[in-house]
Phi, psi and omega in degrees: 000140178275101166311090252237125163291114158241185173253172185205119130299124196271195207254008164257025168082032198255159179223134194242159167215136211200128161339085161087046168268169192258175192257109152334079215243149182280306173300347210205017151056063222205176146238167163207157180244137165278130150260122168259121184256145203246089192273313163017136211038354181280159175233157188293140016236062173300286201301017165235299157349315182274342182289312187303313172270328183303314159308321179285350204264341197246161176296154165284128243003061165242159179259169193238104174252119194240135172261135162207140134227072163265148208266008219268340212288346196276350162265334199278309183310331194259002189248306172300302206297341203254347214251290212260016150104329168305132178293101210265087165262004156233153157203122179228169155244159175203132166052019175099351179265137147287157227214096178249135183233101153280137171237117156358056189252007168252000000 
């Protein structure tokens, strides 16, 4: 199982990281948690399905990072994130896997 990283800023402007720590965020003087979801090996529409539930379960603006591969999640997630009002700020690959971080605004 995977241990989701977050960051803190100290107030000397360092940046620390520790296991399930909350994130600091500037604009909006705020914290947020990454939740990580593990879609990998499901074919659509598992991994949005499972993403659907896993969002309503996290806080408003905490984030939801779901790895799947299925090739198809790289239109259904920005298709999801547009349809229920969430912000879709990354999509990255690495080794075949995708990489999506939704932030929760809805």
């Amino acid at each position: 199982m995977r241990h989701p990283v977050v960051a803190f800023v100290s107030p000397t402007l360092h940046v620390h990281h520790r296991p399930m720590t909350p994130v600091f965020r500037w604009d909006s003087i705020s914290f947020m948690i990454d939740h990580p979801l593990d879609t990998k090996g499901l074919q659509c529409p598992l991994p949005v399905l499972r993403a659907r539930k896993a969002i309503r379960a996290i806080a408003v603006g905490d984030t939801l990072t779901v790895e799947a591969t299925d090739p198809g999640a790289r239109k259904d997630f920005p298709a999801f994130c547009e349809a229920t009002g969430n912000r879709l700020l990354s999509v990255g690959e690495e080794g075949g896997i995708l990489r999506f971080v939704i932030e929760r605004t809805a």
